[in-house]
C-alpha positions as CSV (number, residue, x, y, z in Angstrom):
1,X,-15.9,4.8,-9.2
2,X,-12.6,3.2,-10.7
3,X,-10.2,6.0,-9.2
4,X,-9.6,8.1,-11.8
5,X,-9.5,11.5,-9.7
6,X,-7.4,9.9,-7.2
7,X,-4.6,8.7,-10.2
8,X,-4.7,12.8,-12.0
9,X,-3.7,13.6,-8.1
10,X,-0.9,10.7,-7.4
11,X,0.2,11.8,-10.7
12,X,0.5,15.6,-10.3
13,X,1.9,15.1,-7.0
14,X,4.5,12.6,-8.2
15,X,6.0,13.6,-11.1
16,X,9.0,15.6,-11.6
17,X,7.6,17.0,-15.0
18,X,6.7,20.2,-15.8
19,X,2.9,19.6,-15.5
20,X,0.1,21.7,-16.4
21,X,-3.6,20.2,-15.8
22,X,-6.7,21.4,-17.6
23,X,-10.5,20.8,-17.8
24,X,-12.9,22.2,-20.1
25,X,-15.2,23.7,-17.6
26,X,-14.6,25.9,-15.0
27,X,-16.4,23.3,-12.3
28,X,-13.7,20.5,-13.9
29,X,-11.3,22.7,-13.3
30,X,-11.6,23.9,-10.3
31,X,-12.0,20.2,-9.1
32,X,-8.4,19.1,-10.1
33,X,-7.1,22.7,-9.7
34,X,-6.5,23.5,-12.7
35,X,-7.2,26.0,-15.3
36,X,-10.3,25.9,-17.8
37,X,-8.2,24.4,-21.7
38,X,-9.8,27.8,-23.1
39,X,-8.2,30.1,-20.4
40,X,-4.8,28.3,-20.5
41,X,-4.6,27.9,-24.5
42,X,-6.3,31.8,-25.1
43,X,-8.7,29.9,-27.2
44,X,-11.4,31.7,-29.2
45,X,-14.8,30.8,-28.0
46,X,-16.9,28.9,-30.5
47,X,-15.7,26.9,-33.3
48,X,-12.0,27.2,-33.7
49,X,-11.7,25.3,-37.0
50,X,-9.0,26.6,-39.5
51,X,-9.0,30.7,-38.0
52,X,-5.9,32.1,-36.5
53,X,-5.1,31.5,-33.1
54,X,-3.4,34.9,-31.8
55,X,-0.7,34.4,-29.0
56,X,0.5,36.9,-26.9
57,X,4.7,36.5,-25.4
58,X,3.4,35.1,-21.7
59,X,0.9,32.5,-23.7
60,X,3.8,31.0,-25.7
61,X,6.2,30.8,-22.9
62,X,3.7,29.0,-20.6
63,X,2.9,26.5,-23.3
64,X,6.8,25.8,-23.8
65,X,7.6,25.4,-20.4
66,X,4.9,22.3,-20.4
67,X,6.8,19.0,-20.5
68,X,2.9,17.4,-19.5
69,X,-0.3,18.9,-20.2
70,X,-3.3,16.8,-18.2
71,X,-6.8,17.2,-19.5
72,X,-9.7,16.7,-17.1
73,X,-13.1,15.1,-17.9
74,X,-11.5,14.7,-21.7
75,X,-14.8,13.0,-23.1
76,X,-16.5,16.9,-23.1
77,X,-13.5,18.0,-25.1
78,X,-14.5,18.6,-28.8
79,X,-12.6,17.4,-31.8
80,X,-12.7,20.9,-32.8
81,X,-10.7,22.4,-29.0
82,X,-8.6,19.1,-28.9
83,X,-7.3,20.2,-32.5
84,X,-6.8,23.8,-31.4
85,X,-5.0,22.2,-28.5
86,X,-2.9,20.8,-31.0
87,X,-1.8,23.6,-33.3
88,X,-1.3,26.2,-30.3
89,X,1.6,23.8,-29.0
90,X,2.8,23.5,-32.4
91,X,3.2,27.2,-33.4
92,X,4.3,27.9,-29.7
93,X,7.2,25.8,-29.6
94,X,7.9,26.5,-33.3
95,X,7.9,22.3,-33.5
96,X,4.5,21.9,-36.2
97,X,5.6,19.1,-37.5
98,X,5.4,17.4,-34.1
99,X,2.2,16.3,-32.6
100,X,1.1,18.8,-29.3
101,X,4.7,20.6,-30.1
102,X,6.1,17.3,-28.8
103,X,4.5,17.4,-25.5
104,X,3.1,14.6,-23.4
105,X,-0.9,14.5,-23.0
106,X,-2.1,12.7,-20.1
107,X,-6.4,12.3,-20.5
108,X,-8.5,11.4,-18.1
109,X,-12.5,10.7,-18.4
110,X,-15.5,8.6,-19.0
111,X,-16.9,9.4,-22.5
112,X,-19.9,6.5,-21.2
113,X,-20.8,8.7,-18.8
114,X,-20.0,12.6,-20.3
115,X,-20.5,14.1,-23.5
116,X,-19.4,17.0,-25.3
117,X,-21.9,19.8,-25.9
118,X,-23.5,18.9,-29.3
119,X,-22.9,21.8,-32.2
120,X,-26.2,23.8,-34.0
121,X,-26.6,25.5,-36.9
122,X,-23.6,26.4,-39.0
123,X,-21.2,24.7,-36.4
124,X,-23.0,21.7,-37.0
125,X,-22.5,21.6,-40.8
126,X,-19.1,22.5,-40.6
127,X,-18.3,19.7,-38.1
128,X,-20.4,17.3,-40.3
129,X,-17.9,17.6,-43.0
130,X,-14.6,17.8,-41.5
131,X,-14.9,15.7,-39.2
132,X,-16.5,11.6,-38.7
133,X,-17.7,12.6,-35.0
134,X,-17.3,15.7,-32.7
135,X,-16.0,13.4,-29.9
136,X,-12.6,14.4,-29.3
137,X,-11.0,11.0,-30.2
138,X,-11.7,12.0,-33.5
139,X,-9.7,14.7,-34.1
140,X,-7.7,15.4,-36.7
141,X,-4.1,15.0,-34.6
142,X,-5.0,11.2,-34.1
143,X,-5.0,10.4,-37.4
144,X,-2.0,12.9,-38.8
145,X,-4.3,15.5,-40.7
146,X,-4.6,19.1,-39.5
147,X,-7.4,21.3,-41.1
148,X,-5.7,24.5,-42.3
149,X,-2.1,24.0,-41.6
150,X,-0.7,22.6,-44.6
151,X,1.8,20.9,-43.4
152,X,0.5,17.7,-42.8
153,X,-0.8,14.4,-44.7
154,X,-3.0,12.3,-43.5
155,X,-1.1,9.6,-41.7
156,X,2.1,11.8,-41.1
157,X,3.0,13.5,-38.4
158,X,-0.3,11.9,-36.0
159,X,-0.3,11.5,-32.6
160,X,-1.2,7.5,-30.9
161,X,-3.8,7.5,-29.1
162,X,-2.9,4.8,-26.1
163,X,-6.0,4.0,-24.3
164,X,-6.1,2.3,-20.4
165,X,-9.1,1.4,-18.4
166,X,-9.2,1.3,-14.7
167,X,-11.6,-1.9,-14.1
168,X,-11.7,-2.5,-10.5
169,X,-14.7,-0.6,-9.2
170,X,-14.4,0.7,-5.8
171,X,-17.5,2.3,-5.1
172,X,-19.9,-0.7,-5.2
173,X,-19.2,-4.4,-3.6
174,X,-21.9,-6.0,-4.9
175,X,-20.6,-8.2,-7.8
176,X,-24.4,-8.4,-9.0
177,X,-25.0,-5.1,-9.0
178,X,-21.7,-4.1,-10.5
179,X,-22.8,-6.2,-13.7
180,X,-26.1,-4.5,-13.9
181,X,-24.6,-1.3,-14.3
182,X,-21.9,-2.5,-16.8
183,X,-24.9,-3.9,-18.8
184,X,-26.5,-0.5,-18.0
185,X,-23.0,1.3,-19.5
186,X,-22.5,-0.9,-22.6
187,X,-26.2,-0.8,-23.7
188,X,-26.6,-4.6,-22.8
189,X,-29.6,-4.5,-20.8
190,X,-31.2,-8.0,-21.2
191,X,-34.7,-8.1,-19.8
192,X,-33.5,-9.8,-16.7
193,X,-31.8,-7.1,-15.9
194,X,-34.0,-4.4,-16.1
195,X,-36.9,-6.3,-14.3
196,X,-34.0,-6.8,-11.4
197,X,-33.5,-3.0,-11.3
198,X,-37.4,-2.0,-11.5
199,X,-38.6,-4.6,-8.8
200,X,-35.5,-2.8,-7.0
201,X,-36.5,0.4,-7.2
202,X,-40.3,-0.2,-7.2
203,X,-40.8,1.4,-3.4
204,X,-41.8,4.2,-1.9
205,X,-39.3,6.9,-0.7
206,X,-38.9,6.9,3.3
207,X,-39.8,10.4,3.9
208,X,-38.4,10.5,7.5
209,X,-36.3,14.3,7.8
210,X,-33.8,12.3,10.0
211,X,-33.0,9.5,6.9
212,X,-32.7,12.2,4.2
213,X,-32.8,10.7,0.4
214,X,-31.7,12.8,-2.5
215,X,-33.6,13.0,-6.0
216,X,-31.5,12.9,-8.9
217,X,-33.1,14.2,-11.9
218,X,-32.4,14.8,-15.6
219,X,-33.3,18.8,-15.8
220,X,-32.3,21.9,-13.8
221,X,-36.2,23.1,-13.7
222,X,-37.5,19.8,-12.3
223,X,-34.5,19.9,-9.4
224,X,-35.5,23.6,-8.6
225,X,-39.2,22.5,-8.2
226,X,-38.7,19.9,-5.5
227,X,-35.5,21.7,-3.5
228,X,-38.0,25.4,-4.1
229,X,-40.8,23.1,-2.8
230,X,-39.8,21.6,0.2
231,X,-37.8,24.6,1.1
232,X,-40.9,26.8,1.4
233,X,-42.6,24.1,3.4
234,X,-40.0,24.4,6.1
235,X,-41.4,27.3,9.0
236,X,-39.6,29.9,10.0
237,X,-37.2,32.3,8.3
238,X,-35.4,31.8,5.2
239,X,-31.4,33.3,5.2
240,X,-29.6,33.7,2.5
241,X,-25.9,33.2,2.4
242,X,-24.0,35.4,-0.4
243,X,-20.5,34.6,-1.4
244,X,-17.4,36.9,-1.3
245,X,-16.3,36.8,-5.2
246,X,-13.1,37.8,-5.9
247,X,-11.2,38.3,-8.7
248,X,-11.6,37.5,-12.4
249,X,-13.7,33.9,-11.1
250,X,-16.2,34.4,-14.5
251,X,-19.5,33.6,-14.7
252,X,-22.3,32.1,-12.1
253,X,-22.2,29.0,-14.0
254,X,-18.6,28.2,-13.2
255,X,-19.2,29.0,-9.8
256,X,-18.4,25.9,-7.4
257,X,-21.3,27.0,-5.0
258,X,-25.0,29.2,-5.6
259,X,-24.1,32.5,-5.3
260,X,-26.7,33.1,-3.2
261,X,-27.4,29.7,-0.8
262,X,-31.1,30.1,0.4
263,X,-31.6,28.1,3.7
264,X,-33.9,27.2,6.6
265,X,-33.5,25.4,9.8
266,X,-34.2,21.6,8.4
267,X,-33.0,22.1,5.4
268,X,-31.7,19.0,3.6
269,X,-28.1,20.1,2.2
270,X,-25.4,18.4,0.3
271,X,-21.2,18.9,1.0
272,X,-19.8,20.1,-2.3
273,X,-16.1,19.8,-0.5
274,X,-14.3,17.1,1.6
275,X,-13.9,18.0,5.3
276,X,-10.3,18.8,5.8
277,X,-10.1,17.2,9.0
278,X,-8.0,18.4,12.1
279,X,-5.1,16.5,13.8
280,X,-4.8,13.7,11.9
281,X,-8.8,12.7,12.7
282,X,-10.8,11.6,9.9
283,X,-12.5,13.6,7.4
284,X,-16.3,14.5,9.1
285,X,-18.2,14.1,5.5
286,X,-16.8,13.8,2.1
287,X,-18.2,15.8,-0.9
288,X,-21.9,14.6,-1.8
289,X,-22.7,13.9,1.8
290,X,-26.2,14.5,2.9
291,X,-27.0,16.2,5.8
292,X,-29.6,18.6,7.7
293,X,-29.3,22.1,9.0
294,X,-30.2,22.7,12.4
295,X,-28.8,25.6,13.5
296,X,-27.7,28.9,11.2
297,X,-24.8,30.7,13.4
298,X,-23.5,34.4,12.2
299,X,-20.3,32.6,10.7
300,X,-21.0,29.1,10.6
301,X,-24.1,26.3,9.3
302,X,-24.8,23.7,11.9
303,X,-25.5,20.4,9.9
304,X,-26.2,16.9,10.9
305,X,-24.7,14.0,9.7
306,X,-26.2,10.6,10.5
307,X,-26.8,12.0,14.0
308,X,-23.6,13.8,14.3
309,X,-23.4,18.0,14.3
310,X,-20.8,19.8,12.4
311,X,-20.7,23.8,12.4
312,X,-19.6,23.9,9.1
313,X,-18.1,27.3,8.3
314,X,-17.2,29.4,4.9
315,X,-14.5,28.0,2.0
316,X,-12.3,29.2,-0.5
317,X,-12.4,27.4,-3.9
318,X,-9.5,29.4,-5.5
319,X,-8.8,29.9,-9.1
320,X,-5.9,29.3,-10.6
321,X,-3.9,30.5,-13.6
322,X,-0.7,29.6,-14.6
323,X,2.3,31.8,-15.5
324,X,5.9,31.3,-16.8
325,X,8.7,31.9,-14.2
326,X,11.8,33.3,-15.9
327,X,14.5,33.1,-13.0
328,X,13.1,29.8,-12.1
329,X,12.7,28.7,-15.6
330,X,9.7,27.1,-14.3
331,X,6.0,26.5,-14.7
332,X,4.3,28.6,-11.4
333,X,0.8,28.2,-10.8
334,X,-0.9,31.6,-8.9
335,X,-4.7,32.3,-7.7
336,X,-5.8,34.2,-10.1
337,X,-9.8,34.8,-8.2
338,X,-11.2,33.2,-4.7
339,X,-14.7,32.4,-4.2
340,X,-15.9,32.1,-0.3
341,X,-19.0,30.4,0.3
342,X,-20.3,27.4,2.6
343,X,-19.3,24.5,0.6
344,X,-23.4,23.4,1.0
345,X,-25.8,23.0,-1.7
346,X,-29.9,22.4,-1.3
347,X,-30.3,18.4,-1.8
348,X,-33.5,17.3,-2.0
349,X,-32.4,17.0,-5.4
350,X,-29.7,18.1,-8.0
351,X,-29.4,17.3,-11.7
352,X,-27.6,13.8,-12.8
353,X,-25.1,16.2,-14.8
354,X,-24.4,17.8,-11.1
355,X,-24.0,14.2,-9.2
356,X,-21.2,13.5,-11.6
357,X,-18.3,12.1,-9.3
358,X,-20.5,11.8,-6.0
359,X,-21.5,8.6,-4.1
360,X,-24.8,8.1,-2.6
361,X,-26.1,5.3,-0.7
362,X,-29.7,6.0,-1.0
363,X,-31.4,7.5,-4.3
364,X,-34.6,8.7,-6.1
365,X,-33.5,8.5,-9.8
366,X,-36.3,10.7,-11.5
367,X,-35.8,10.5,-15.6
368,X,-39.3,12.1,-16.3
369,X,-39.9,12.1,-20.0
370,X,-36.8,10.0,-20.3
371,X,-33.0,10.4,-20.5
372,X,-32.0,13.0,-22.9
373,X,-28.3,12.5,-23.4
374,X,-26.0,9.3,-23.7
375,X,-24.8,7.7,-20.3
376,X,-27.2,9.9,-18.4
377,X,-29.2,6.9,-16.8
378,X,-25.4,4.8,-16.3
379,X,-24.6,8.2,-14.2
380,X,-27.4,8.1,-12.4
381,X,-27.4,4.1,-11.3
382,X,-23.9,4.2,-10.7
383,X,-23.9,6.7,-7.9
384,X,-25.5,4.0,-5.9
385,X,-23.3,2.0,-3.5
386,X,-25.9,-0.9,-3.7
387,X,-29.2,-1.9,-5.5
388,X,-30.7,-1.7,-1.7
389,X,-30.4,2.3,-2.0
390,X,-32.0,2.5,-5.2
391,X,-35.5,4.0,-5.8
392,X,-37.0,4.8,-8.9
393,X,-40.0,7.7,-9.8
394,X,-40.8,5.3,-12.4
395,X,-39.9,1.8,-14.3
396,X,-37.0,2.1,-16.4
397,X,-37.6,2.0,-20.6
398,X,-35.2,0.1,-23.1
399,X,-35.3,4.7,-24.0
400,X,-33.6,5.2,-21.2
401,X,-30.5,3.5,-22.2
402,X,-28.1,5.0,-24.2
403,X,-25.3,5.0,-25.5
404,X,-23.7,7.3,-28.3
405,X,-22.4,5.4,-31.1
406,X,-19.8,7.1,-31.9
407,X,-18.0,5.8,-28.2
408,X,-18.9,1.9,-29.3
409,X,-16.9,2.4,-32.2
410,X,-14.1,3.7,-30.7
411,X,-13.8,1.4,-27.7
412,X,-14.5,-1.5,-29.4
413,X,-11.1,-0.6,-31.2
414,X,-9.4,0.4,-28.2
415,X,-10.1,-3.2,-26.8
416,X,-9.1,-4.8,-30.3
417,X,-6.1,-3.4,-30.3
418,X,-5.5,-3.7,-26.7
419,X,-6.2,-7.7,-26.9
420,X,-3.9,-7.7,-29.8
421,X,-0.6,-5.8,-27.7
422,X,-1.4,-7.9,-25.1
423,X,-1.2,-11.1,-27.1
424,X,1.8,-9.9,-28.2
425,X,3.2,-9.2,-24.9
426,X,1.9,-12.9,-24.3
427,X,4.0,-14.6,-27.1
């Protein structure tokens, strides 16, 4: 809730730069539209490590036309990709002695709150002993030493890694509540604090249709349960919305919207897209608005809003994919696929992972068996605009809290050596 989505757009839209901005998923992508780092670098998938990285003529003149390359949700890049990254600038603008082929990288993300996908098997081993951590701040290009390029020493030729934090929180007002979820982030939950948030969220759930509440929960099967389950208990007819795919768009997991969106009249629904607005009036609900259906039109979704009705109709999320002008001698950015869908989602619950970037007032935070990854429970709390929306399917555990770390280590030099430049700023 600091504003980082809203600094990748002022910056995109105000730079004269050459830009090109990334993600690696195709959900991250599409968000900032951008392009996934695996489509736009012709990445192998799996672990690159030291193997070849084949480039085709369009690949290499895209990645030299890039004065600024911006990476998306950085804290689920690997070490492994965010070296790749590296040596395909390099051996695209012949520069390999150069960190990034001398381009500028712009990162934005949270790694307290996001993770990269943990490695198995052989992956695992191999990471183990190249590298101190898969995070991605612990790549080889930081510290100068590139695995299977033999060019490089270690501390020659690295890149600096300049770290700023956005402080000022805008999505909670509450100073109180602001510091128990900092104490939440860092792992500094004293037992103050967590008897504050478990007499807080120690009610019972209003279950009035016309005050909806969402559940946010740690696993896909447990949200399918309760949005299955209180979709069936709805009467009359279920419909099924499909969407109009077009394009290379991949896979139904980087889809921005189900495929198939099952609904009933009284359906509780979630906006996955901000209203657009018309005329200069304000935007009607704001992506992770809660709403319910009342009416299902041939080509819209009628949906109420805090006692407001909006015939919502079909979106595009449009893919894009960008290419290398030659007259122009410019970056140019095309749709490479559209998918058409009503930008609404069930949401009587949806996974933490899913509520990533949205703001609630009112929440069921159901861990089950516990939090499974580090940062998932910070997620969770901080979606909250105030302690008063909080509810809880069950105390929170000292298990809950979690924190990889790997990310102490690294912020707690980032803030050393922060304090130290800005002493010497000081003197």
């Amino acid at each position: 809730g600091t504003g980082k989505s809203t600094l990748l757009r002022h910056l995109t839209w105000n730079t004269r730069k050459q830009v090109a901005v990334c993600a690696p998923t195709g959900v991250a992508a599409l968000n900032v539209e951008g392009q996934t780092i695996h489509s736009l670098f012709r990445l192998p998938i799996g672990l690159i490590a030291d193997s070849d990285i084949d480039q085709n003529d369009a690949t290499r003149k895209i990645l030299n036309a890039i004065d600024t390359l911006i990476i998306d949700e950085i804290s689920m890049v690997n070490a492994d990709v965010m070296d790749g990254i590296d040596r395909s600038l390099r051996q695209a603008r012949a520069r390999r002695r150069e960190p990034f082929g001398g381009v500028q990288i712009v990162m934005f993300g949270d790694p307290y709150q996001l993770a990269p996908v943990p490695p198995r098997g052989d992956e695992a081993r191999y990471i183990d002993d190249h590298y101190r951590s898969f995070w991605f701040f612990d790549a080889k290009v930081w510290a100068g030493e590139q695995a299977g390029d033999g060019l490089l020493e270690m501390g020659n030729y690295g890149a600096e890694l300049n770290i700023r934090e956005l402080t000022q929180i805008h999505r909670q007002d509450d100073d109180s509540f602001k510091t128990m979820l900092n104490a939440v982030r860092y792992g500094r939950v004293t037992a103050d604090i967590a008897q504050k948030l478990n007499d807080a969220g120690a009610r019972t759930p209003p279950t009035d249709a016309e005050d909806p509440i969402i559940t946010l929960a740690t696993r896909n099967d447990r949200v399918n349960q309760i949005n299955a389950k209180h979709l069936a208990a709805l009467p009359g007819r279920e419909q099924t919305a499909v969407a109009d795919v077009s394009g290379d768009f991949g896979r139904g997991d980087s889809y921005p919207a189900d495929e198939h969106l099952k609904l009933k009249i009284g359906a509780q629904v979630m906006f996955l897209r901000n209203d657009s607005g018309s005329g200069g009036e304000p935007p009607r609900w704001v992506n992770g608005t809660i709403g319910t259906v009342t009416k299902i039109l041939p080509d819209a979704v009628r949906v109420d809003v805090e006692g407001d009705e909006f015939d919502v109709e079909p979106v595009v999320w449009e893919k894009y994919r960008y290419a290398y002008d030659p007259f122009q001698k410019k970056l140019s950015r095309d749709v490479a696929a559209e998918f058409t869908q009503f930008p609404l989602r069930l949401a009587w619950a949806v996974t933490i992972h899913k509520s990533q970037g949205k703001t609630y007032e009112r929440a069921i935070v159901d861990l089950g068996s516990g939090a499974f990854a580090p940062g998932q429970t910070y997620v969770a709390l901080s979606r909250l605009t105030s302690l008063d929306g909080l509810y809880l399917s069950r105390p929170l555990r000292p298990r809950d809290i979690r924190v990889d770390e790997n990310v102490r280590r690294f912020m707690k030099n980032a803030w050393e050596k922060q304090g130290t430049e800005m002493r010497a700023v000081s003197a």
